[in-house]
N, CA, C and O atoms as CSV, one atom per row, in Angstrom:
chain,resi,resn,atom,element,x,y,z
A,1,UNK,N,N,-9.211,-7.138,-23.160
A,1,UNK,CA,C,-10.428,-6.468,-22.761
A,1,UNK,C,C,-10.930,-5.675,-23.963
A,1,UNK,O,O,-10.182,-5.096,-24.750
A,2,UNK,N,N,-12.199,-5.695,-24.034
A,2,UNK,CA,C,-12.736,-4.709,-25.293
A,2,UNK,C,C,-13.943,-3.992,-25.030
A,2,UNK,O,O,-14.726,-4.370,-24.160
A,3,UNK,N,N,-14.144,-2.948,-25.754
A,3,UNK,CA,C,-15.664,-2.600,-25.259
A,3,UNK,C,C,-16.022,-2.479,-26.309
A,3,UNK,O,O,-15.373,-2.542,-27.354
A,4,UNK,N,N,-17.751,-2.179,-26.048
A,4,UNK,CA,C,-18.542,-1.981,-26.992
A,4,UNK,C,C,-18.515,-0.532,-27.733
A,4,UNK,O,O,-17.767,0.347,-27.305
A,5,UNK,N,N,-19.427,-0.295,-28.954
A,5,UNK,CA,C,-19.321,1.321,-29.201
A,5,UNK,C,C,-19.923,2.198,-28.505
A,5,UNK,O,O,-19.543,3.367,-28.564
A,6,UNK,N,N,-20.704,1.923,-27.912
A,6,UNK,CA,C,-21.854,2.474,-27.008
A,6,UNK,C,C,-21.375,2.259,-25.444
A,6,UNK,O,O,-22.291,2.447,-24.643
A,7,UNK,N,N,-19.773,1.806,-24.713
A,7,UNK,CA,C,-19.752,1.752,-23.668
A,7,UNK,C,C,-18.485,2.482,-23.600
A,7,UNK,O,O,-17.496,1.997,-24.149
A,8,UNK,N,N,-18.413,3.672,-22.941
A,8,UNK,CA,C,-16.984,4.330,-22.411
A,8,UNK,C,C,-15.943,3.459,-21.695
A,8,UNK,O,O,-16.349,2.332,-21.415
A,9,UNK,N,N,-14.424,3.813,-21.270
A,9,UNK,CA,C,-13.504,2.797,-20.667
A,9,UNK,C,C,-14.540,3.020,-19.052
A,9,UNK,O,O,-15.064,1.973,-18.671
A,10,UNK,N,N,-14.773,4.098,-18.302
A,10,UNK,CA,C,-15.346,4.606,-17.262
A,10,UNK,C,C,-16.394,3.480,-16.809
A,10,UNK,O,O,-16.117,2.683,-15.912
A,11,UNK,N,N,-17.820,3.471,-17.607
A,11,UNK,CA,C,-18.673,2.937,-17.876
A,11,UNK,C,C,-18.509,1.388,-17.338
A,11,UNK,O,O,-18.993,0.754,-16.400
A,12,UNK,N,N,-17.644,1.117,-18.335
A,12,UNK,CA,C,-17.489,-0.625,-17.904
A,12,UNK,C,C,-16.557,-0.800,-17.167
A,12,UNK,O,O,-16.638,-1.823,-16.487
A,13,UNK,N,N,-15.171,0.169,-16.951
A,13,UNK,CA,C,-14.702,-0.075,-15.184
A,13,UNK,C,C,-15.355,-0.162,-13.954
A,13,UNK,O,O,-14.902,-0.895,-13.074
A,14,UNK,N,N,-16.429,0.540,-13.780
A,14,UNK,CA,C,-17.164,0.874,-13.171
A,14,UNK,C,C,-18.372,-0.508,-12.892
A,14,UNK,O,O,-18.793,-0.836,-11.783
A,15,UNK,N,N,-18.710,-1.087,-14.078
A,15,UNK,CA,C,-19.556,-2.233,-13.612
A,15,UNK,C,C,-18.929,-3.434,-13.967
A,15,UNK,O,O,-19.642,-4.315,-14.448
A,16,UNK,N,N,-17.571,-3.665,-13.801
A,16,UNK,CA,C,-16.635,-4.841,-13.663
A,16,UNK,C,C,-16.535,-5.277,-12.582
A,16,UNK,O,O,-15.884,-4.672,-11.731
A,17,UNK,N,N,-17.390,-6.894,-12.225
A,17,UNK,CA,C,-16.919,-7.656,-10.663
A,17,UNK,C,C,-16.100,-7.629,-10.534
A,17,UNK,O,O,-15.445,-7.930,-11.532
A,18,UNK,N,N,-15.121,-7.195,-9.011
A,18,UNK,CA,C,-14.213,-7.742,-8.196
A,18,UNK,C,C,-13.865,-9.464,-8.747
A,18,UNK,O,O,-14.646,-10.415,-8.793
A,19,UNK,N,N,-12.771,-9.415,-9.026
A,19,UNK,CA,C,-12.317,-10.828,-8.994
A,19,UNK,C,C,-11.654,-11.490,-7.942
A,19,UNK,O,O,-11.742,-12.705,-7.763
A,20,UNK,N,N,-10.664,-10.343,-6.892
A,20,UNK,CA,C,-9.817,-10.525,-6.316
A,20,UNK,C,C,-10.681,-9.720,-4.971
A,20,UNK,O,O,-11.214,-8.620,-5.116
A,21,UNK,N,N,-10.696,-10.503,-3.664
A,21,UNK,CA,C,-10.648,-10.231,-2.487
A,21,UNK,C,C,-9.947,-10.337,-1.770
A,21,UNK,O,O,-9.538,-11.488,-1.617
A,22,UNK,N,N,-9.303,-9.155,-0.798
A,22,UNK,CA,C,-7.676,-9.045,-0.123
A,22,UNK,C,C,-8.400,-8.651,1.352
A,22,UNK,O,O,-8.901,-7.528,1.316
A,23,UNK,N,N,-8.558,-9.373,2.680
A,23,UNK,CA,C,-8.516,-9.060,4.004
A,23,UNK,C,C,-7.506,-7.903,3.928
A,23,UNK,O,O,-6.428,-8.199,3.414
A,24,UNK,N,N,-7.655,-6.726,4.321
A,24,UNK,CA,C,-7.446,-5.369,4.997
A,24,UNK,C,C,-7.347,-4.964,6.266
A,24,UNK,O,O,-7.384,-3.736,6.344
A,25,UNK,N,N,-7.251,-5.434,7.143
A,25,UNK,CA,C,-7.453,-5.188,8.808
A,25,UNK,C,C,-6.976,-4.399,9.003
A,25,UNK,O,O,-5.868,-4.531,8.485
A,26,UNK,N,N,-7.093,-2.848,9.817
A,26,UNK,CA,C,-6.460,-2.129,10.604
A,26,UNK,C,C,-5.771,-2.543,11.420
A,26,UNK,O,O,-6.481,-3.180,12.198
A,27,UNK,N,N,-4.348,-2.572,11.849
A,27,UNK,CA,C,-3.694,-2.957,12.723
A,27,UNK,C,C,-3.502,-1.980,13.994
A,27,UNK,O,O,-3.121,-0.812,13.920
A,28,UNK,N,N,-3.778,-2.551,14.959
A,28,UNK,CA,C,-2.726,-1.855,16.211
A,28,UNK,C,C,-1.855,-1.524,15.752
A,28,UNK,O,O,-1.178,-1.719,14.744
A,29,UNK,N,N,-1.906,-0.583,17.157
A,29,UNK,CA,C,-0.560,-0.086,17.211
A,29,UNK,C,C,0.913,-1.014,17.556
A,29,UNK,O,O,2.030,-0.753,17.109
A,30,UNK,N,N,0.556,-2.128,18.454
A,30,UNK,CA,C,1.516,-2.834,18.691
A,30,UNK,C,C,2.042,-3.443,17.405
A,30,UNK,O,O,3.209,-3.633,17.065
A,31,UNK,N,N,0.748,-3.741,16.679
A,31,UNK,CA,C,0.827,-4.957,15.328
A,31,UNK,C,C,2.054,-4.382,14.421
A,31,UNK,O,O,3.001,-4.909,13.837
A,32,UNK,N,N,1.629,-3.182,14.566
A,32,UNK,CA,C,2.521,-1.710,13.046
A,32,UNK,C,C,3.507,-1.807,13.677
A,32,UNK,O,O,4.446,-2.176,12.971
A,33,UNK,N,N,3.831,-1.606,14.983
A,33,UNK,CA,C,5.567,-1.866,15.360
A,33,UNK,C,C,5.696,-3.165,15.250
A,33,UNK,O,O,6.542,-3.233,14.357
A,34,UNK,N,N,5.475,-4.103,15.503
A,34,UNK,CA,C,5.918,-5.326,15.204
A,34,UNK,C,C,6.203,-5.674,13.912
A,34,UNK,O,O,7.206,-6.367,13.742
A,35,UNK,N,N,5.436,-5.294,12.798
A,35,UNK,CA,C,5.441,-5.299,11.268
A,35,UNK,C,C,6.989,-4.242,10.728
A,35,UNK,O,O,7.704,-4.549,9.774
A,36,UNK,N,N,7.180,-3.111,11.546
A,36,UNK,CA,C,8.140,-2.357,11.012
A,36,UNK,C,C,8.757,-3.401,11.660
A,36,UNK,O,O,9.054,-4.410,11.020
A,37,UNK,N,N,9.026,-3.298,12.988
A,37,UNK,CA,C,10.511,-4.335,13.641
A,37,UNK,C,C,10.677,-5.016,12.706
A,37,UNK,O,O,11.416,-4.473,11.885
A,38,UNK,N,N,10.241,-6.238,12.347
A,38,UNK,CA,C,10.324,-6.692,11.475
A,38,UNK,C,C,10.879,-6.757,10.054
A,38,UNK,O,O,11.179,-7.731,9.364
A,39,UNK,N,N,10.936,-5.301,9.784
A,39,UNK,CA,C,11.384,-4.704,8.614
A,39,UNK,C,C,12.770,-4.530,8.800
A,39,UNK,O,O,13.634,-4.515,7.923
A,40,UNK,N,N,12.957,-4.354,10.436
A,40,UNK,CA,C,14.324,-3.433,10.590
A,40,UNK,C,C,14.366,-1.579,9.942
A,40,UNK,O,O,15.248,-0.769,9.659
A,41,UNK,N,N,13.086,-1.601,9.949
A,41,UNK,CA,C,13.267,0.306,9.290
A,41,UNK,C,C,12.726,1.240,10.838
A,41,UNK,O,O,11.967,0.933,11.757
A,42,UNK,N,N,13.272,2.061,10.640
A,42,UNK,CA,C,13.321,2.978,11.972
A,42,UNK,C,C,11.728,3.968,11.547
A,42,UNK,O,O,11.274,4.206,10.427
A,43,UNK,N,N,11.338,4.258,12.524
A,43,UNK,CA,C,9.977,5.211,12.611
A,43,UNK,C,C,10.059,6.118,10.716
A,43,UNK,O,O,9.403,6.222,9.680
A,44,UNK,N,N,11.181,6.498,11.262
A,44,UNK,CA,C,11.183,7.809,10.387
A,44,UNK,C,C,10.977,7.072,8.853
A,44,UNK,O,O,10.199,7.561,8.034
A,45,UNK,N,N,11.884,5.659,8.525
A,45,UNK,CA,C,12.174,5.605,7.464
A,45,UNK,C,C,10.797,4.685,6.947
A,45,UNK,O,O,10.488,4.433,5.783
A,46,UNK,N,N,10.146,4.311,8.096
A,46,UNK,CA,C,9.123,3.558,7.226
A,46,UNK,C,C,7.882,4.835,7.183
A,46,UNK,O,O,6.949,4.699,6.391
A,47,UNK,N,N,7.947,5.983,8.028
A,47,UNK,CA,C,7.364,7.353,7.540
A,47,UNK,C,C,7.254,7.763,6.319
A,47,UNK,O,O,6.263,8.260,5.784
A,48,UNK,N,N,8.559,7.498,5.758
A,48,UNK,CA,C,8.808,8.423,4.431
A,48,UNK,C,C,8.738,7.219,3.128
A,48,UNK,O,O,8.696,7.299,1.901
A,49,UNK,N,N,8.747,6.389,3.860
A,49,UNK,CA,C,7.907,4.875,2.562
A,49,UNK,C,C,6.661,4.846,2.162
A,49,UNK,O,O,6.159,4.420,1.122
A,50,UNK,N,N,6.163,5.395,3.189
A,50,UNK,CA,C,4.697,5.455,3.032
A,50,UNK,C,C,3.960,6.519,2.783
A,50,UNK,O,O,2.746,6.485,2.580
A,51,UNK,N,N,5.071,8.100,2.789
A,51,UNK,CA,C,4.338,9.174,2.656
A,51,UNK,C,C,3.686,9.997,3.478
A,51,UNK,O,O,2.753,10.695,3.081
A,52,UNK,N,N,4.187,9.994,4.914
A,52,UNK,CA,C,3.738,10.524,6.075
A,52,UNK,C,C,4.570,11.601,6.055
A,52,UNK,O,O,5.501,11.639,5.251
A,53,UNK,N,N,4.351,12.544,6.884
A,53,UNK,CA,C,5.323,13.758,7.378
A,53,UNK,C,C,6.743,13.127,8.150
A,53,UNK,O,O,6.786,12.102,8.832
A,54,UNK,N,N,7.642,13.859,7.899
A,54,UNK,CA,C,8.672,13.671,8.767
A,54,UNK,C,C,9.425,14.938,9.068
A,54,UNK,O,O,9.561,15.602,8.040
A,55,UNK,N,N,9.951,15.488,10.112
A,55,UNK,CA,C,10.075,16.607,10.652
A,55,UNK,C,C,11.468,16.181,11.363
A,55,UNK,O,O,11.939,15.071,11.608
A,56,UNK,N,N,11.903,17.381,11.578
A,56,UNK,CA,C,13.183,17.701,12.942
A,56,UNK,C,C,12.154,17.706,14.168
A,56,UNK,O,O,11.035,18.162,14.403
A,57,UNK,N,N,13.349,16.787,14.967
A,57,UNK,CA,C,12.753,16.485,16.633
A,57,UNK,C,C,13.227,18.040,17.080
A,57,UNK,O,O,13.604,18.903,16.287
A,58,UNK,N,N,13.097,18.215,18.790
A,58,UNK,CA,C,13.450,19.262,19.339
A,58,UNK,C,C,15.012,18.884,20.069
A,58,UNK,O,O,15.492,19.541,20.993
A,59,UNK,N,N,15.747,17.535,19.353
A,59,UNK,CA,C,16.812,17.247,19.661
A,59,UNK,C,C,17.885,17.347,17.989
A,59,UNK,O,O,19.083,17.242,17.724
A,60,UNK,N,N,16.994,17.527,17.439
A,60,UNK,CA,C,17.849,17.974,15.892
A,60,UNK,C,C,17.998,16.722,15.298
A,60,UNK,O,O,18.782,16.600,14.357
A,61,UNK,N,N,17.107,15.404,15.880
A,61,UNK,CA,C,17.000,14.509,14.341
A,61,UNK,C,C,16.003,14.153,14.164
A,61,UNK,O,O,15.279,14.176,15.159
A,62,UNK,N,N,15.392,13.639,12.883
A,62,UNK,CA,C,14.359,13.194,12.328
A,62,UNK,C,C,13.183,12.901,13.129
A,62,UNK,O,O,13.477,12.255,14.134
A,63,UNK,N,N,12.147,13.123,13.031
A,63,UNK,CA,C,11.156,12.119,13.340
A,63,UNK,C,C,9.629,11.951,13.086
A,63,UNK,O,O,9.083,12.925,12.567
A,64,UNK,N,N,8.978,11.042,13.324
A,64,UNK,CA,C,7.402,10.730,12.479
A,64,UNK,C,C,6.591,11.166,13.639
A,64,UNK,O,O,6.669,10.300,14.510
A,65,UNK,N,N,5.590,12.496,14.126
A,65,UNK,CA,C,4.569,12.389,14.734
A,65,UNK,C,C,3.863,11.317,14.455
A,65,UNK,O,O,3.776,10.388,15.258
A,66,UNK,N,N,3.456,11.317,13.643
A,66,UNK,CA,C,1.873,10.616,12.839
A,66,UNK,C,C,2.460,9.266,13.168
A,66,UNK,O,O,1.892,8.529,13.974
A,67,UNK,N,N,3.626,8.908,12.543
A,67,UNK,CA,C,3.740,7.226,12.638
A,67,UNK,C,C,4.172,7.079,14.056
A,67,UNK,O,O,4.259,5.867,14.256
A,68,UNK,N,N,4.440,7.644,14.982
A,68,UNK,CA,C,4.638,7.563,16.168
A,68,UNK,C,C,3.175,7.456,16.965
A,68,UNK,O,O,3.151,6.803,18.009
A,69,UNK,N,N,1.966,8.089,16.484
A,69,UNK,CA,C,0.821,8.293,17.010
A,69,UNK,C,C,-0.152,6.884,16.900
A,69,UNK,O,O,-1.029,6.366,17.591
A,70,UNK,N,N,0.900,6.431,14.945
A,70,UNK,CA,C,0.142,5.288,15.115
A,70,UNK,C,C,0.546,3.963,15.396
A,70,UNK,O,O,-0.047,2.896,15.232
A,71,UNK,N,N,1.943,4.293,15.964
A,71,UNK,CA,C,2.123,2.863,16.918
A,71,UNK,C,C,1.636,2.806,18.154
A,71,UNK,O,O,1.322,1.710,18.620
A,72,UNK,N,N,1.458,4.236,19.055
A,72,UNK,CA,C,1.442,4.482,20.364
A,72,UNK,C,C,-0.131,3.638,20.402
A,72,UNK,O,O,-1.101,3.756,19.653
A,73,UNK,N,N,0.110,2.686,21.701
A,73,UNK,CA,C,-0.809,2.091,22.133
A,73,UNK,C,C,-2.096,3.157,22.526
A,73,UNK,O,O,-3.303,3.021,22.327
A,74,UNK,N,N,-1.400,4.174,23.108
A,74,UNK,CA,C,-2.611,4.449,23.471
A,74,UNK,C,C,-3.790,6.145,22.973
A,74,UNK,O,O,-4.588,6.992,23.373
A,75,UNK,N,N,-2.950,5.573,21.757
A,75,UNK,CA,C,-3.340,6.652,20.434
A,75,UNK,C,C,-4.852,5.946,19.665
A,75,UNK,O,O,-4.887,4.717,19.600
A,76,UNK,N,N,-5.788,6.566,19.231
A,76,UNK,CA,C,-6.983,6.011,19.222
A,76,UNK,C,C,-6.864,6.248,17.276
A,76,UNK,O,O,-7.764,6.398,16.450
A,77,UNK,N,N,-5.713,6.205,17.149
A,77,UNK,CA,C,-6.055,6.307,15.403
A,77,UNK,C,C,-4.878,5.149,15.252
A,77,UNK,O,O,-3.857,4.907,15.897
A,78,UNK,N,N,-5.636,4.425,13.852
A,78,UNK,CA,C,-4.897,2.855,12.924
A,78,UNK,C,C,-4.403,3.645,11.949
A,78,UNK,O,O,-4.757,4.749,11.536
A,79,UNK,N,N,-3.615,2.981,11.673
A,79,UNK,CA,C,-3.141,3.007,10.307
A,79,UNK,C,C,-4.853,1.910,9.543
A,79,UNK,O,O,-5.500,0.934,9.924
A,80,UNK,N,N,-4.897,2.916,8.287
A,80,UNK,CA,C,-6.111,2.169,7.284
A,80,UNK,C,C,-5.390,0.845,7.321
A,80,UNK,O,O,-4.248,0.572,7.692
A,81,UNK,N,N,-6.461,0.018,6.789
A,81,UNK,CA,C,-6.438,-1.755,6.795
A,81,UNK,C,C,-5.217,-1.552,5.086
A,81,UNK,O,O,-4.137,-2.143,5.094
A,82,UNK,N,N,-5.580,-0.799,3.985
A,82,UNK,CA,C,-5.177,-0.516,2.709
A,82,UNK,C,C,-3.859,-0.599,2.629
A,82,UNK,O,O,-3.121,-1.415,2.078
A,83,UNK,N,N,-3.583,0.752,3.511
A,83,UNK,CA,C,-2.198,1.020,3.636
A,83,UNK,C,C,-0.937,0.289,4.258
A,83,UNK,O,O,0.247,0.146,3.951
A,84,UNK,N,N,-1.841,-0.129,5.360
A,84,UNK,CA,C,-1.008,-1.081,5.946
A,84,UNK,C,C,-0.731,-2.361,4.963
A,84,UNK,O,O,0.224,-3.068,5.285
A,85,UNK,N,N,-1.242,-2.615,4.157
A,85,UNK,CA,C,-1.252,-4.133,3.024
A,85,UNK,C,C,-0.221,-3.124,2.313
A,85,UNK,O,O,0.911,-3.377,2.724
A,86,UNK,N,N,-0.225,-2.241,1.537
A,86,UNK,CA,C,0.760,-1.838,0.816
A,86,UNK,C,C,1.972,-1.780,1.572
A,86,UNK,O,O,2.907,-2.295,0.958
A,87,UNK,N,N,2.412,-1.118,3.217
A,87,UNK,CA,C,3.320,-1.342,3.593
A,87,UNK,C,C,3.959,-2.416,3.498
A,87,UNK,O,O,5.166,-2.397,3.253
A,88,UNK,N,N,3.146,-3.775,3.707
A,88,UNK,CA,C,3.461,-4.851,3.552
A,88,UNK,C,C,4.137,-5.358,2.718
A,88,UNK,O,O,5.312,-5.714,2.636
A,89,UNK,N,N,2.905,-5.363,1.816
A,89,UNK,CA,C,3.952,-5.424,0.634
A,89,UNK,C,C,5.297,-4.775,0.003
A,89,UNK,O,O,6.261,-5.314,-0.541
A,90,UNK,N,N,5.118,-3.951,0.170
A,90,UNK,CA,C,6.752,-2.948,-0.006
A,90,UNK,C,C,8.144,-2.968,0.617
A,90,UNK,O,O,9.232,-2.572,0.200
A,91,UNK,N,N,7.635,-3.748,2.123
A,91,UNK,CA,C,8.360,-3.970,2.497
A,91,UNK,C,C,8.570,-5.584,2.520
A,91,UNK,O,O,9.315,-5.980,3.417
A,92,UNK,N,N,8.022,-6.557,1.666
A,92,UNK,CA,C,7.850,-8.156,1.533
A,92,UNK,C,C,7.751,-8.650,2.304
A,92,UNK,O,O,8.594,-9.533,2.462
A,93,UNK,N,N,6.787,-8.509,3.271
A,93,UNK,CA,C,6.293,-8.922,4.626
A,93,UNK,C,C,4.592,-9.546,4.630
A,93,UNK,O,O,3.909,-10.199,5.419
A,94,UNK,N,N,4.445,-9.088,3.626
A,94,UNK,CA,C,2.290,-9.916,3.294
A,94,UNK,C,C,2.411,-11.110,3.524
A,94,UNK,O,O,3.270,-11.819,3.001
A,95,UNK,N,N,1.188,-11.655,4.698
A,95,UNK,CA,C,1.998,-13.036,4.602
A,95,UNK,C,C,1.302,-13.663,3.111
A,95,UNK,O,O,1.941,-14.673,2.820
A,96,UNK,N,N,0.321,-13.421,2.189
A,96,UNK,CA,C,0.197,-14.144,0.941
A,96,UNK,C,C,0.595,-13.283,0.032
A,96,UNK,O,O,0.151,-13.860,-0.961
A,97,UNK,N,N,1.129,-12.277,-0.397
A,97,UNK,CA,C,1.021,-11.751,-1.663
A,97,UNK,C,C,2.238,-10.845,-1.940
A,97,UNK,O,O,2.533,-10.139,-0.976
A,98,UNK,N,N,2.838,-10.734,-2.788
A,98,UNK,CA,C,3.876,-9.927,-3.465
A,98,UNK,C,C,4.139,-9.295,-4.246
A,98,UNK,O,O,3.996,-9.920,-5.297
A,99,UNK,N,N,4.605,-7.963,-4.480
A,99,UNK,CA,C,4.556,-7.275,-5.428
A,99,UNK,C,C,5.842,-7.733,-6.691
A,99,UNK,O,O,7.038,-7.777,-6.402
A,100,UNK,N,N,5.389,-7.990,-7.845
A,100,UNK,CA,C,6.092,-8.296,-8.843
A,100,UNK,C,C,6.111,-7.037,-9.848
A,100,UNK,O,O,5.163,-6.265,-9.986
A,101,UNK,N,N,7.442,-6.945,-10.584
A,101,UNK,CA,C,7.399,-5.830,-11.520
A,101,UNK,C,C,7.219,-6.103,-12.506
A,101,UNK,O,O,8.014,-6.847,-13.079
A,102,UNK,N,N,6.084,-5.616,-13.145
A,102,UNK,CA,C,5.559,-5.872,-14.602
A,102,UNK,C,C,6.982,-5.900,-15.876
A,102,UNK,O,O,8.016,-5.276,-16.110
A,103,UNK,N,N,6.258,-6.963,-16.386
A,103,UNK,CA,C,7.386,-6.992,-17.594
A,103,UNK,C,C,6.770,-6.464,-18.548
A,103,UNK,O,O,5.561,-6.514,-18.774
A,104,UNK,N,N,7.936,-5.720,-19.386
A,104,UNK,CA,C,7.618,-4.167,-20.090
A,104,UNK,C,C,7.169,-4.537,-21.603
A,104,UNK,O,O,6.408,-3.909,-22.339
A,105,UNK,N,N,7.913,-5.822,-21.864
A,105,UNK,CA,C,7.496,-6.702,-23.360
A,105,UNK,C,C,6.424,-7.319,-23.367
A,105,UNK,O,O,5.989,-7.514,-24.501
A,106,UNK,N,N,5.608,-7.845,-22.258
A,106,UNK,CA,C,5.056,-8.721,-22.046
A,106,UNK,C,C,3.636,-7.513,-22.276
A,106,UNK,O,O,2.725,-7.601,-23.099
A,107,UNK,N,N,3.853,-6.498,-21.301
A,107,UNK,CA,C,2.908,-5.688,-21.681
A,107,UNK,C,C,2.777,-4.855,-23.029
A,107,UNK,O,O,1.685,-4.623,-23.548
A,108,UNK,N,N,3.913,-4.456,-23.511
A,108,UNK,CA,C,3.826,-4.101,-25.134
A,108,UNK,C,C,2.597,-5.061,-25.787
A,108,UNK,O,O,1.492,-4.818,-26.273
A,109,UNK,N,N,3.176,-5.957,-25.601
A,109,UNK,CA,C,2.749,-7.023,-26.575
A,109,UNK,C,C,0.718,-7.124,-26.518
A,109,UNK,O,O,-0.197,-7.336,-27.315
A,110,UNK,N,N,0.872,-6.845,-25.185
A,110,UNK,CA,C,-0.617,-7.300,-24.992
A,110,UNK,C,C,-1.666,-6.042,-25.636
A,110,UNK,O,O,-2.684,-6.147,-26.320
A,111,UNK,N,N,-0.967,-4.856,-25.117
A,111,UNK,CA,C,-1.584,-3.556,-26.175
A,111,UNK,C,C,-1.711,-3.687,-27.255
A,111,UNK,O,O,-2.739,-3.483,-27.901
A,112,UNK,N,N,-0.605,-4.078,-27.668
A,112,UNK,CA,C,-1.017,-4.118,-29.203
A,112,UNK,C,C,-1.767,-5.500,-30.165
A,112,UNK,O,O,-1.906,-5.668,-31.377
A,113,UNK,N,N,-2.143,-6.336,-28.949
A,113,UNK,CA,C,-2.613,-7.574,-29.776
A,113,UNK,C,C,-3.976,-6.889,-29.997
A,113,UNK,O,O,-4.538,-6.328,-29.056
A,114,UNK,N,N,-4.548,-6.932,-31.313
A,114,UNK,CA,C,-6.134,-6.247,-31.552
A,114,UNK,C,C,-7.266,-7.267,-30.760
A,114,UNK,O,O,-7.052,-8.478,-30.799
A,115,UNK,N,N,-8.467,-6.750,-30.047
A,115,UNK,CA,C,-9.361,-7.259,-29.252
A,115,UNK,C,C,-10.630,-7.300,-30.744
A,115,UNK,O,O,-10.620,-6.624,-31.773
A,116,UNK,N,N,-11.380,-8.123,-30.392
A,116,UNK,CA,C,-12.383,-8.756,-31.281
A,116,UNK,C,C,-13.897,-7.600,-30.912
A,116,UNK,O,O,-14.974,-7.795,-31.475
């Protein structure tokens, strides 16, 4: 990638097409438990994967209001379409896409090749 002298990195991030389009859907509540089941991770632990609160119950163990609110059927808030794709992915459950870990040479290399 290169820019001009007259264009900031901002500038031309900013008016760069989308190349990549990813369906996002908000899921139910049923959908998000079915997606954790799936995982095998308990309320709490896919809570704290994702960055939700997790608290002491009034029985002295763990637990997720929020991710509890947003499985409960009859709770009127989704989990975002976003987040839920990142859960996905994190937990290797997307049905098309996967998170791969950048290779660290591969990216050296590309920084430092000079742009025209």
């Amino acid at each position: 990638m290169s820019f001009s002298a007259n264009e900031s990195f901002g500038d031309h991030h900013m008016n760069r097409e989308l190349t990549m389009r990813i369906e996002m859907p908000s899921p139910s509540g049923e959908e998000l438990k079915a997606a954790r089941l799936k995982t095998g991770l308990s309320q709490v632990d896919a809570a704290a994967l994702m960055g939700y609160p997790v608290q002491t119950g009034s029985r002295g163990g763990l637990q997720s209001r929020t991710w509890q609110a947003l499985e409960s059927p009859g709770d009127p808030r989704n989990m975002p379409g976003p987040i839920f794709a990142m859960f996905q992915l994190l937990t290797g459950t997307h049905a098309g896409y996967v998170l791969v870990k950048r290779d660290s040479t591969a990216e050296a290399d590309e920084t430092n090749t000079p742009t025209e």
